[in-house]
C-alpha positions in Angstrom: -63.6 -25.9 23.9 -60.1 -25.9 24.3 -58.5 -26.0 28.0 -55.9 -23.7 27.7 -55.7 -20.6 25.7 -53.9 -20.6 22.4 -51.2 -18.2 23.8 -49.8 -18.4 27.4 -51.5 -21.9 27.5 -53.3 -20.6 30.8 -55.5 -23.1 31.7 -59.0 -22.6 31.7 -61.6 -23.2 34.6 -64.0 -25.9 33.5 -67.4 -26.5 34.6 -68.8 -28.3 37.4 -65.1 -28.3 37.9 -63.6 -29.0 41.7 -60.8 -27.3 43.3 -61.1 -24.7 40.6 -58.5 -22.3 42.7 -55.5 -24.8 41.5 -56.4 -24.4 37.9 -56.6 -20.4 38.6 -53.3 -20.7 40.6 -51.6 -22.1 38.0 -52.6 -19.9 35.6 -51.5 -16.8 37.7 -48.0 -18.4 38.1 -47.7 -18.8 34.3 -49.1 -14.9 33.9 -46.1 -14.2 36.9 -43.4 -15.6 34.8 -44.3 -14.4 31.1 -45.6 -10.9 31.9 -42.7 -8.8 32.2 -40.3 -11.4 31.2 -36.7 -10.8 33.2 -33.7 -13.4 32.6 -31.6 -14.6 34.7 -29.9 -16.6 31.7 -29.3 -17.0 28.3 -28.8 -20.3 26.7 -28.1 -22.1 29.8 -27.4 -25.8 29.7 -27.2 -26.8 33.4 -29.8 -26.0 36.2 -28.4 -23.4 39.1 -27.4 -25.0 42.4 -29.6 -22.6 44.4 -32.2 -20.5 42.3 -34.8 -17.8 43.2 -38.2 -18.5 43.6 -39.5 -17.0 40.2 -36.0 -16.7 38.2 -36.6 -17.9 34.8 -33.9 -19.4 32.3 -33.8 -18.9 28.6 -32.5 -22.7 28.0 -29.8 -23.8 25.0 -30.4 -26.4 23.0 -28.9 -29.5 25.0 -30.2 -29.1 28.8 -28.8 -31.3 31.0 -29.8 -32.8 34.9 -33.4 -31.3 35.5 -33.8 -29.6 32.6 -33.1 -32.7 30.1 -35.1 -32.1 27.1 -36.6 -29.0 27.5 -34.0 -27.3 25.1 -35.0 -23.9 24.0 -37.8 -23.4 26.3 -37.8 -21.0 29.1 -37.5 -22.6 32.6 -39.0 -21.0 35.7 -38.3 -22.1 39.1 -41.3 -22.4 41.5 -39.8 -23.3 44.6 -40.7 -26.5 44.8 -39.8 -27.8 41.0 -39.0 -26.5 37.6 -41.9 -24.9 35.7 -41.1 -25.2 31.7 -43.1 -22.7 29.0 -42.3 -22.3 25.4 -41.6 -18.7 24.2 -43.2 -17.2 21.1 -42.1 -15.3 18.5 -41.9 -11.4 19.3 -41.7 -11.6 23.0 -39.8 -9.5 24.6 -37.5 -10.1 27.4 -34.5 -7.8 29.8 -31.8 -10.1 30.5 -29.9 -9.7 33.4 -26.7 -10.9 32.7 -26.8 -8.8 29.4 -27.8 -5.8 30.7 -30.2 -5.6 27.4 -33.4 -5.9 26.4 -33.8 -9.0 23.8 -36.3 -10.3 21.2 -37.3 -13.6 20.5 -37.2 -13.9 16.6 -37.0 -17.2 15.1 -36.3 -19.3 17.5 -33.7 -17.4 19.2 -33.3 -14.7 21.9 -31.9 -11.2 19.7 -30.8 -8.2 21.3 -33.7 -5.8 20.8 -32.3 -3.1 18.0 -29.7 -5.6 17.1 -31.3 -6.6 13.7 -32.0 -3.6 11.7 -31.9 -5.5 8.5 -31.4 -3.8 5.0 -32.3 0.1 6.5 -32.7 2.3 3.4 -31.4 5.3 5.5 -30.2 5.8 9.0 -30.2 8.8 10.9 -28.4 9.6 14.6 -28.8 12.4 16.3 -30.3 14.2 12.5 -31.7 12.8 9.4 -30.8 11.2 6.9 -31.0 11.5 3.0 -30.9 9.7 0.0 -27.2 10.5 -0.7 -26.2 10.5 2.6 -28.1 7.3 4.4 -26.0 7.4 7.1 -26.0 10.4 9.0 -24.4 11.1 12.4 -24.5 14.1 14.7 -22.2 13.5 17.6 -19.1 14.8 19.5 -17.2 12.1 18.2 -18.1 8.3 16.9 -16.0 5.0 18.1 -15.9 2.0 16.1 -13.5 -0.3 18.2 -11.8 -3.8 18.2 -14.1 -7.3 19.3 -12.4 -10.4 20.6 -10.0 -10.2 17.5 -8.3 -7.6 18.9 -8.3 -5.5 15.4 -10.5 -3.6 13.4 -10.7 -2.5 9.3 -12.6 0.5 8.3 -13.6 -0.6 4.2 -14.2 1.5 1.8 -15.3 0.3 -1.6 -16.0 1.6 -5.3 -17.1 -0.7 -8.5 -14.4 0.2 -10.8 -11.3 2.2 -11.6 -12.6 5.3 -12.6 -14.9 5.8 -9.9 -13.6 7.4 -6.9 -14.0 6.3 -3.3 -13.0 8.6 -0.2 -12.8 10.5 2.8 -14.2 14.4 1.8 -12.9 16.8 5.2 -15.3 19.8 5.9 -15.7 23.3 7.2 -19.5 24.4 7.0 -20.3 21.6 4.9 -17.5 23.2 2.3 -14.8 20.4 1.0 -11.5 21.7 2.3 -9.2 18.3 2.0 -10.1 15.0 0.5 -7.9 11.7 0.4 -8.6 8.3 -0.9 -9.2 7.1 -4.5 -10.3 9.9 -6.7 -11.1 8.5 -10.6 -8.4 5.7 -10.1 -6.1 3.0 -8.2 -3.7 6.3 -7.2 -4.3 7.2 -3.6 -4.0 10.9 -3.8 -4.7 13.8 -0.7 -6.2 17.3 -2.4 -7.1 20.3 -0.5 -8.3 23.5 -1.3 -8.7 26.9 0.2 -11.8 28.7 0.6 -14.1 28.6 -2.8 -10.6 28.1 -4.3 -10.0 25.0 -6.9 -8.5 21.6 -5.4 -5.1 21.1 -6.0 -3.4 17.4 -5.4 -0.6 17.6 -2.5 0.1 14.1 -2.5 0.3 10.8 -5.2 0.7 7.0 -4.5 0.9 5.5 -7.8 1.1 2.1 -6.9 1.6 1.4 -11.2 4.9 3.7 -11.5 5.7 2.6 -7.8 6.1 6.3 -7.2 5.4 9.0 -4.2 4.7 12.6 -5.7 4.4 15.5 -3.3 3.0 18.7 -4.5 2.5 22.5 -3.6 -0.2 23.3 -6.1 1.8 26.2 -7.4 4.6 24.6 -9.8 7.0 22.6 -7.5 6.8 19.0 -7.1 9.1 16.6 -5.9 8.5 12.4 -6.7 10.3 9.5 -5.6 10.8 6.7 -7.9 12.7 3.2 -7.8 15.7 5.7 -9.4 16.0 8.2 -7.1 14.2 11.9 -6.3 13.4 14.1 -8.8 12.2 17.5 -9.1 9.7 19.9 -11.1 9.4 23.7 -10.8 7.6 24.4 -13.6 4.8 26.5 -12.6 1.0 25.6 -13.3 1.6 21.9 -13.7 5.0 18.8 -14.1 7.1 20.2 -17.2 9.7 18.1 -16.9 11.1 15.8 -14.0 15.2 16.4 -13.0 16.4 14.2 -11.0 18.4 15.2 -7.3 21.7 13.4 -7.0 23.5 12.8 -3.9 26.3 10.4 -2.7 24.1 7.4 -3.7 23.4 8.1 -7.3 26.3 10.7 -8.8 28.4 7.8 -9.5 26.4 4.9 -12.0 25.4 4.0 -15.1 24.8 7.3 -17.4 21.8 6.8 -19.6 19.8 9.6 -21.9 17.0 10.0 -23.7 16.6 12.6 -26.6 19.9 14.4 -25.0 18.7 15.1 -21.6 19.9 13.0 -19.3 18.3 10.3 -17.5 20.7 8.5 -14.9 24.0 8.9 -13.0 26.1 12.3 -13.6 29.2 9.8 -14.0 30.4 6.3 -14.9 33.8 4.6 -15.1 34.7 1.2 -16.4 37.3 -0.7 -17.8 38.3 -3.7 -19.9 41.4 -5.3 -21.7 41.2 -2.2 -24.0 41.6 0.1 -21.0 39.4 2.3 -19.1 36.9 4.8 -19.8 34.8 7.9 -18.1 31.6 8.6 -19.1 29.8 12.1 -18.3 25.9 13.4 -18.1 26.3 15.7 -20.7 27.7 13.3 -23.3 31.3 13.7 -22.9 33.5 10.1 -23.5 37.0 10.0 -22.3 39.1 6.9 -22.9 42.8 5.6 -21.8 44.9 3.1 -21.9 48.2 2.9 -20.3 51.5 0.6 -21.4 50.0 0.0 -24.6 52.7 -1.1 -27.3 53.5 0.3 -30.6 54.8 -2.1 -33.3 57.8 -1.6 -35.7 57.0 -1.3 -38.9 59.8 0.2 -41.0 62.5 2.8 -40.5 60.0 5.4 -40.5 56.5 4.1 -38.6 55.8 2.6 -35.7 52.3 1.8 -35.1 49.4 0.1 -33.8 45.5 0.2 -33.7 43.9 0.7 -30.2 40.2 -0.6 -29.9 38.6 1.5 -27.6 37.3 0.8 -23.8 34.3 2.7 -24.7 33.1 3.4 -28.7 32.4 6.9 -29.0 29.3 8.0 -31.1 31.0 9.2 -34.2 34.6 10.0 -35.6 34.6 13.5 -34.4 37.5 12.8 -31.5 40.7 13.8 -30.3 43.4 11.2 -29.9 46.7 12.2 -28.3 49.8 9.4 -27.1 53.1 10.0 -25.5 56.2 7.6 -24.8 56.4 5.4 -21.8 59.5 6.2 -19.7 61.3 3.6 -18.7 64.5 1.4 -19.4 63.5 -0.2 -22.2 62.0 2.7 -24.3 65.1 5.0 -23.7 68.1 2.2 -24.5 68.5 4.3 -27.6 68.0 7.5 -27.6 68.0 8.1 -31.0 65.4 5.7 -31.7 61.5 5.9 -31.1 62.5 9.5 -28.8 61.5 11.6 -31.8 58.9 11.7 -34.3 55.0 12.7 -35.3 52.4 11.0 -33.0 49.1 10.8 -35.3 46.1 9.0 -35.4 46.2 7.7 -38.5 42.6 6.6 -38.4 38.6 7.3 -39.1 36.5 5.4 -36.6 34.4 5.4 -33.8 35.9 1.6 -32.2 39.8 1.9 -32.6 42.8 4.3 -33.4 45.6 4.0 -35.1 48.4 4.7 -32.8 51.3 5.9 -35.4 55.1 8.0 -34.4 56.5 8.8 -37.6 60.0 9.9 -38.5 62.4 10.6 -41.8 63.6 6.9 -41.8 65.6 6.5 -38.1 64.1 4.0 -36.7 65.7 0.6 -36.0 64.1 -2.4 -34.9 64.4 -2.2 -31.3 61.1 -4.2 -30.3 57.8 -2.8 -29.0 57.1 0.6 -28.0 55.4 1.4 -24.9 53.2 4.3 -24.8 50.1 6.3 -22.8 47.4 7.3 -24.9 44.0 9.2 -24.3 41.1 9.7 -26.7 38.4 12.7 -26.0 35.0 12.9 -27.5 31.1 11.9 -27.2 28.9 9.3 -26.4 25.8 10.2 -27.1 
């Protein structure tokens, strides 16, 4: 027969046995410190300068001074010396310092609760389903910050087309929903009583866009290119862009005839300069520009263009510079036919014309401007 029993290793009165109250004393101190276990310390490496007479210490691993070697037991303090029993597994234990009532699962102290393991539902307050496993009745719930200092709130879905979100309520009736909804887009949709949802707002994080929406035919959407807007009721027709002081002035661009960028754009080059508008008008100048003597009755000379227009259909107009050197003979180069003696898109032939009175007098300077389309 063994002489201590196989739990609290209380040890048993044997027979014939003297002084049998010091075996029955000792066993009633191990019953006083193990039944209703109470704390005073969890994982404690070093032994209290002045303990109570029954406190009992959950040790750590690496006890130091009296309690060297005893890691992981629980030490209980006698009065006159340090009483040392090993806890088993599912004893339970209020620990002071805690404030909590812990379990001891292998081979470590647990706050009691604290380990719910893979629950298949979980209701608080009211019960739980199989679509909705966690189930919360309360004024209000509070998930907080630890030592970090921060706290994430994650939401996840398997792919793409499945949608992940936060579903807003009255009577258990969707009235607003935000998050994920069939794609990477994070969208915000609400609906009026048994109405149908309509999508207020649109993150596209693919077209880097924001789209806001009234659910009745106006939308506006910001872009990389600017705002535009939609009014075409039921659903986007087409976007038109909003122009302010930021974007009137650019490059002009089109697509199928409906224009796509700035409202205007000016440049120049060695050929002169040019103004280009939204609705596909194409004007091009050039000032001091010199016209050639050819013979006694043309003067001429071919003008590229700043700016090629999209076909031939143009209008080309010149006049004579006036200064000193274009007015030394009156009679010369001051009369005659200007003319565009030309079909093409690049260049004009700058021409004045007469009945044969022209002299060589050098270069003729003139102004000319050219008027049609670039798209």
């Amino acid at each position: 027969m063994s002489q201590t029993s196989p739990r609290l290793a209380l040890p048993y009165i044997q027979p014939a046995q003297a002084q049998k109250h010091v075996t029955h004393n000792e066993a009633i101190q191990r019953l006083d410190a193990a039944v209703q276990l109470v704390l005073s310390g969890l994982a404690v490496l070093d032994p209290p300068a002045g303990p109570g007479v029954g406190d009992v210490y959950a040790l750590g691993a690496a006890p130091t001074g009296d309690w060297t070697g005893q890691g992981g037991q629980l030490a209980i303090w006698q009065g006159d010396g340090w009483y040392f029993l090993a806890p088993f597994e599912g004893w339970r234990a209020w620990v002071l310092e805690a404030d909590q009532a812990h379990v001891f699962r292998q081979g470590a102290w647990r706050v009691e609760g604290g380990d719910l393991g893979a629950l298949e539902t979980l209701g608080i307050g009211t019960t739980a389903d199989a679509v909705n496993r966690l189930a919360v009745a309360a004024q209000a719930t509070l998930l907080t910050h630890d030592a970090s200092g921060g706290h994430q709130l994650k939401l996840n879905k398997a792919t793409a087309a499945d949608t992940v979100s936060l579903v807003f309520q009255t009577g258990f009736d969707g009235r607003a929903e935000m998050g994920l909804a069939g794609d990477d887009a994070f969208a915000i949709k609400a609906r009026a009583d048994a109405g149908a949802w309509a999508e207020m707002m649109r993150l596209d994080p693919a077209a880097q866009s924001v789209t806001v929406a009234t659910g009745g035919g106006t939308a506006a959407r910001l872009t990389q290119l600017g705002l535009e807007l939609d009014r075409a009721p039921g659903g986007v027709s087409a976007w038109h862009m909003l122009y302010d002081q930021g974007n009137v002035i650019g490059t002009v661009s089109q697509s199928g005839g409906v224009a796509t960028g700035a409202l205007f754009e000016s440049g120049s080059n060695a050929n002169g300069t040019y103004s280009k508008f939204a609705d596909g008008t194409l004007i091009c100048t050039v000032q001091g520009f010199e016209l050639d003597y050819l013979d006694s009755a043309t003067i001429r000379n071919d003008w590229t263009f700043p700016h090629s227009f999209i076909d031939t259909n143009r209008v080309t107009m010149f006049g004579i510079t006036r200064s000193a050197g274009n007015v030394a003979s009156p009679t010369n180069y001051r009369s005659g036919i200007p003319t565009d003696d030309t079909d093409s898109a690049s260049f004009a032939r700058l021409v004045l014309s007469s009945s044969g009175t022209y002299t060589d007098n050098g270069p003729l300077t003139v102004s000319a401007m050219a008027i049609g389309r670039w798209f």
